[in-house]
N, C-alpha and C positions, 0 to 999 in steps of 0.2 A: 572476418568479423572484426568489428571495434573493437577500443579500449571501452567504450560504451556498452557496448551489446555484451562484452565479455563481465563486466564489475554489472551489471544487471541479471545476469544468469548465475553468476555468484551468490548476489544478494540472495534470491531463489531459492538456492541452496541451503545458505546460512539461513532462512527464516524456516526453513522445510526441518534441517535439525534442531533448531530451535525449539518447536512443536513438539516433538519427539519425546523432550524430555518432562520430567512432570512440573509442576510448580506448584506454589501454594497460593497464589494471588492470580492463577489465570492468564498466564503471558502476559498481561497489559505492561509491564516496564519496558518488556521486550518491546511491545507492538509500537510503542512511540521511540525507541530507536529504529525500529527498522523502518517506521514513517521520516525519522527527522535524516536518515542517509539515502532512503529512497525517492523522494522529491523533487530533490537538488540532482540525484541519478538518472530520473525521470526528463527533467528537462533538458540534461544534458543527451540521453537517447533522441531524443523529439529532436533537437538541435542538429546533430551530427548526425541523425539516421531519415529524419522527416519524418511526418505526421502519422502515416500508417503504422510505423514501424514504433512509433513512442504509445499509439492506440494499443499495439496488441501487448506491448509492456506492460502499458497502463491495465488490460485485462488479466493478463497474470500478477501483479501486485495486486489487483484489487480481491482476485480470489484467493489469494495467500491470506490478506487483510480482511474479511468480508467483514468480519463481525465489528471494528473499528466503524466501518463504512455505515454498516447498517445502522449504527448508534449514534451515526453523525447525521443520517437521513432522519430518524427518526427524530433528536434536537431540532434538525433546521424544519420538519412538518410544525412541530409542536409553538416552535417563534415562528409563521409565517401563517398558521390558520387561526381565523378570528375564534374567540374563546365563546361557548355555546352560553346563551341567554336563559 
């Protein structure tokens, strides 16, 4: 296994306890550091491991992260459909 695939499976981890614990703001502090070191984590798996292997990365960050995700989906619907007449 990488140094890639190993600080990815970490990351995992550390977002997995993360959760765990309670907060009062809703993990969001959390959720943009573990976006702003999983990214740069991300493309370094894709790089060193190739494509397939950074997809299925990509699949478990994104399901660690969904709710970030889905709030990004739903911004980019809302600036891309024309606004009802």
């Amino acid at each position: 296994m990488t140094l890639s695939l190993t600080l990815a499976c970490l990351w995992v981890v550390v977002a997995n306890v993360i959760a765990m614990f309670p907060s009062k703001h809703s993990h969001w502090p959390a959720a943009y550091g573990l976006i702003a070191v999983g990214v740069p984590l991300l493309g370094w798996v894709t790089y060193q491991n190739g494509p397939w292997i950074g997809l299925a990365v990509f699949a478990a960050g994104a399901s660690t992260l969904r709710w970030p995700l889905l709030y990004l989906w739903r911004w980019l619907k809302r600036q891309f459909t024309p606004a009802p007449k």
